[in-house]
N, C-alpha and C positions, 0 to 999 in steps of 0.2 A: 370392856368399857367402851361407850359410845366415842367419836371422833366427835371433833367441833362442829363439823357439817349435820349430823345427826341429831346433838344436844338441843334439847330444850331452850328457848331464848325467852326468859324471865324478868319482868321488868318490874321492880318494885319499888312505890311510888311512900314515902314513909319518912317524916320530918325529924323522928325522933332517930338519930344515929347510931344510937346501940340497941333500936328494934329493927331497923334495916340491917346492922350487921350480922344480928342475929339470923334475918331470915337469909340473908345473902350466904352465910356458911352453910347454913340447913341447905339446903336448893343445891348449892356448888355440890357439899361433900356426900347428900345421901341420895341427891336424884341428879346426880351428875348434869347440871342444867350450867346453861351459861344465864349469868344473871347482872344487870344494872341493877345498884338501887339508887335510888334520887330521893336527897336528903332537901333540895327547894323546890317546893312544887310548882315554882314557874316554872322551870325550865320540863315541865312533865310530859309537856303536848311534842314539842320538838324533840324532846330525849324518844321517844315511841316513836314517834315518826323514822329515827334515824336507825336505830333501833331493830324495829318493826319485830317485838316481840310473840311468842305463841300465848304467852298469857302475860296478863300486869294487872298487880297484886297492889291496892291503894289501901290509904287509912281513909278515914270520912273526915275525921277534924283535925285542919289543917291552916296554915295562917296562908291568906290569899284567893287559894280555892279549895272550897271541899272536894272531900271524895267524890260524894252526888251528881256536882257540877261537872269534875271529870269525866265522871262515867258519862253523864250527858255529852262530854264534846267527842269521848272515845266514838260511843254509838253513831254520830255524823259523820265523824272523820273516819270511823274503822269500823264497818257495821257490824264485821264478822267477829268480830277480837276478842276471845275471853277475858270479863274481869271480875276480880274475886275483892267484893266489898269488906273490909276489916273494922273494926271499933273495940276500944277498950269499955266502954259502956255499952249493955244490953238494955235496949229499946225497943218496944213494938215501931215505933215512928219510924226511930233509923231502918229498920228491915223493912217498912212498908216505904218508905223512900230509894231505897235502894234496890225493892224488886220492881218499883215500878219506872225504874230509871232501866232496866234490864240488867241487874249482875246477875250474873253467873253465879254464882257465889254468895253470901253474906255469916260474917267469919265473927267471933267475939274472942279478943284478947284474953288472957294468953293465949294461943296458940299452940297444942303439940305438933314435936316437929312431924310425926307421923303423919299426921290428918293433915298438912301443909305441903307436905311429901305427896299422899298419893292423889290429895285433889289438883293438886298444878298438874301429874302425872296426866291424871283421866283427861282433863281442861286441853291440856296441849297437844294430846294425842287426837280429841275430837274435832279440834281447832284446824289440825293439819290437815283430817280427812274433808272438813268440811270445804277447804282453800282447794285441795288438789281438787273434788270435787266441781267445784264452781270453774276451774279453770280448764275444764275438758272439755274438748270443742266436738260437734256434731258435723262430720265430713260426708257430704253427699258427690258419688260420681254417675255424670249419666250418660249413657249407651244409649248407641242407636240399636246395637249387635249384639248377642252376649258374645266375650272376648274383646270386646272394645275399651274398657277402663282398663282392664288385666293388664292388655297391651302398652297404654298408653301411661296409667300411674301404677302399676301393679305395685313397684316399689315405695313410692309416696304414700300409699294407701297401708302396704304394710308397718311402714314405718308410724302414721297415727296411729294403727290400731296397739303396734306394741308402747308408745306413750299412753297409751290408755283412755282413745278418743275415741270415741262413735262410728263405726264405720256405716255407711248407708250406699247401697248401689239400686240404682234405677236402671232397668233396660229394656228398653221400650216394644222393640220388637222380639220376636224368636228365634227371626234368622231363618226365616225358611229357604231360603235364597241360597243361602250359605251352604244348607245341610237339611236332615231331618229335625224337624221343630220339636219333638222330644229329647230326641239324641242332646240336644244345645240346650233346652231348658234343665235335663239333668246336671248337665256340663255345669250352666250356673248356677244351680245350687251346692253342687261342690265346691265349686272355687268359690264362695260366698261362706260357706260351714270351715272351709280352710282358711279363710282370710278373719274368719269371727262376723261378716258384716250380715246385717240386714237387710236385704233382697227383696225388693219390688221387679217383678216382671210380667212386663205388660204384654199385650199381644197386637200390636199395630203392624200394617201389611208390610212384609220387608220389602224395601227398595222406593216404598209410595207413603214416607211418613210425612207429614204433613209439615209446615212452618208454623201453622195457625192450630186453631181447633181439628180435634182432639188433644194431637200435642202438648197444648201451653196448657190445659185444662190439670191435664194428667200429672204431669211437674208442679202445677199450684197448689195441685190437692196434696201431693209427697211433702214439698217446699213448708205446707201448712200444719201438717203433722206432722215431722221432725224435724225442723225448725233450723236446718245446718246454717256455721258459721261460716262453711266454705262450701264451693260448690267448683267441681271438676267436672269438665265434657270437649265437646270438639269444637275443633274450631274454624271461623270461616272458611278458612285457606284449606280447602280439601275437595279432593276431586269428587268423592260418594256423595249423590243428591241427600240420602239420608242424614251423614252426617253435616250437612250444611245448614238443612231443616233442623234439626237437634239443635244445631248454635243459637240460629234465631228464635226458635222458640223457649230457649233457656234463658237469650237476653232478657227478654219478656215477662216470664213466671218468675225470675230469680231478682227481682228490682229491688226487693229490701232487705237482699243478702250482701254481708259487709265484703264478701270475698269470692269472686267470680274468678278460674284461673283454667285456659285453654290447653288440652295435651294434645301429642300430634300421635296422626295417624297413618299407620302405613300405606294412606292414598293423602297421605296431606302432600299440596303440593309446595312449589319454591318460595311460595310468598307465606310458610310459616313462618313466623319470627317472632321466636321465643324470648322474653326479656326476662326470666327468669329460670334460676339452675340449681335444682333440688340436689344436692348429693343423696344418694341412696346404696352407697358403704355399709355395709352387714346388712341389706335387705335386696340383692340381687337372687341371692339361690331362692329365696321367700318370693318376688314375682316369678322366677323361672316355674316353681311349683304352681303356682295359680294361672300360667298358662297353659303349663302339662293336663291341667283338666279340660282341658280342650280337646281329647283326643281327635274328634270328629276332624278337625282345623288343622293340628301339626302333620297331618301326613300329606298335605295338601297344599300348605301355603307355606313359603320359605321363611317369611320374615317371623314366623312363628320360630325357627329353629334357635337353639339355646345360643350358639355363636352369633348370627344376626344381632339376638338381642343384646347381648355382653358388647358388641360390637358398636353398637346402639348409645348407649348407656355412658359408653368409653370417650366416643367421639365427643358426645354434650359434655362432659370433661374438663375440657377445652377452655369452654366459656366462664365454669363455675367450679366448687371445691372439690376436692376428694377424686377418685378413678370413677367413680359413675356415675352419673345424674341423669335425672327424668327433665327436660326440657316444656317449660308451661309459654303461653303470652299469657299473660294479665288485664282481663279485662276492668277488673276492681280491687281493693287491696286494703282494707284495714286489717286484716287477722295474720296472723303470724305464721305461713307456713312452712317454715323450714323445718328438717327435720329435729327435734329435738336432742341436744347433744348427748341426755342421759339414755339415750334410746339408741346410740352406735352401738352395735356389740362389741366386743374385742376386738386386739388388733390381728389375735391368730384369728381370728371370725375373719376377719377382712380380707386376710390374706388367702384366706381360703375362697373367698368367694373369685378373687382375682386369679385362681391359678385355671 
């Protein structure tokens, strides 16, 4: 049997008391649903609001407000909300009033409990998917380097993707500098096929990327096509002319994104200052593997090493929750980027990532 977190939230809107009882046992006892019914239909708009059921189930004649009208303030007030129109008289009217108010639904009394059963079933299950849906956000990180996000949000970026958010990496150059320019393009396609994300990589001269055009061109055209509600990169405070260019030309092409948030880099200098502190708890061993595909880089550069990073992670700490966090400044902030709580793994996950 489902838990109460699981259960269906039914809200049935029905003047007549021993037809709301009726459907309130149906729903309770054979679709295991948590259910309101509301016997005055004043109080119907506030009862759903508090409520905030997966589906509500209305009669159309009612003293105060019809069903119709309902449906018409649900649709303002709840655009997404399944509602299943009822009547004990069959009308063409009512039905063409009712489909063009948008139910869901339109039901004629009596009712079996079956067919009441498995439509709220269907109703509430497409209900939820379309809410989770709607509430997944599209997270763009962008690189000057490939291995520059890895480094900087590897765990952040895990952590959306396992809430079931969009991952998008932009990386501007190839890193020739760095290493051989296929060797690192391989690199980030792995670590991108292991993170789930979607991988723009661009080919701009490493060490000579611009602040201006090309730059801001390249990000506006990404920015215009996937559309992110956050947007991760480097930040001023860094010794690499690349990565300083990367900043300013992100300020630039990302103007009408709600959420602009700076990670630091292992040449950021003293004057990072991060004012925000991601815990990233059951998603360390998950960035440690998305830097291991760097092989070209770990044999080569320390702060790549698995202790550096643990070491990293442990410090920012300090400031924010849990044993490890990714350290951001914020240059912008409506979205919500903390990790989400259903997205911690276990606490043996955790301890394990700690030993």
């Amino acid at each position: 049997m489902a838990n109460s977190a699981q259960k269906y939230r039914v809200c049935v809107i029905e003047d007549d008391p021993d037809v709301a009882f009726y459907m309130k046992t149906v729903l309770e006892k054979r679709a295991d649903a948590q259910v309101v019914a509301v016997t005055d239909p004043s109080i119907a708009l506030d009862t759903i609001a508090a409520f905030d059921p997966d589906v509500v189930i209305t009669d159309i004649e009612m003293p105060g407000i019809s069903g119709i009208d309902l449906l018409r303030e649900l649709r303002s007030k709840h655009p997404g909300m399944p509602v299943v129109v009822m009547t004990a008289h069959v009308s063409v009217d009512y039905a063409v009033s009712a489909l063009r108010a948008q139910a869901d639904e339109f039901l004629t009394k009596p009712i079996a409990s079956s067919e009441l059963v498995a439509i709220v079933g269907r109703l509430a299950e497409e209900g939820r998917l379309k809410r989770a849906a709607s509430q997944q956000q599209v997270v763009l990180a962008i690189g000057a380097h490939p291995d520059d996000v890895e480094i900087g949000v590897g765990g952040i970026l895990s952590a959306h993707r396992d809430a079931g958010n969009q991952v998008v990496i932009l990386t501007l150059s190839r890193g020739a500098r760095g290493g051989d320019a296929d060797d690192r393009q391989h690199e980030s396609l792995a670590a991108a096929e292991l993170l789930g994300a979607r991988l723009f990589l661009e080919d701009l001269e490493d060490t000579r990327i611009s602040a201006a055009d090309p730059t801001v061109s390249i990000i506006e055209r990404v920015v215009a096509e996937v559309q992110p509600d956050i947007v991760y990169t480097h930040s001023a405070h860094d010794r690499h002319q690349d990565h300083r260019a990367v900043h300013a030309a992100v300020n630039v092409a990302t103007r009408n994104v709600r959420t602009v948030c700076c990670f630091q880099s292992p040449s950021a200098t003293i004057d990072f200052r991060p004012t925000r502190f991601v815990p990233i708890d059951g998603f360390t061993e998950a960035k440690l593997r998305l830097i291991d595909c760097f092989r070209s880089q770990t044999e080569q550069r320390a702060y790549l090493e698995h202790d550096f990073v643990l070491a990293t992670a442990r410090y920012w700490s300090r400031f924010g929750g849990g044993t490890n966090c990714e350290p951001l400044e914020v240059m912008r902030d409506t979205a919500d980027i903390s990790v989400p709580a259903a997205s911690i793994h276990t606490d043996a996950r955790i301890r394990r990532d700690q030993q």
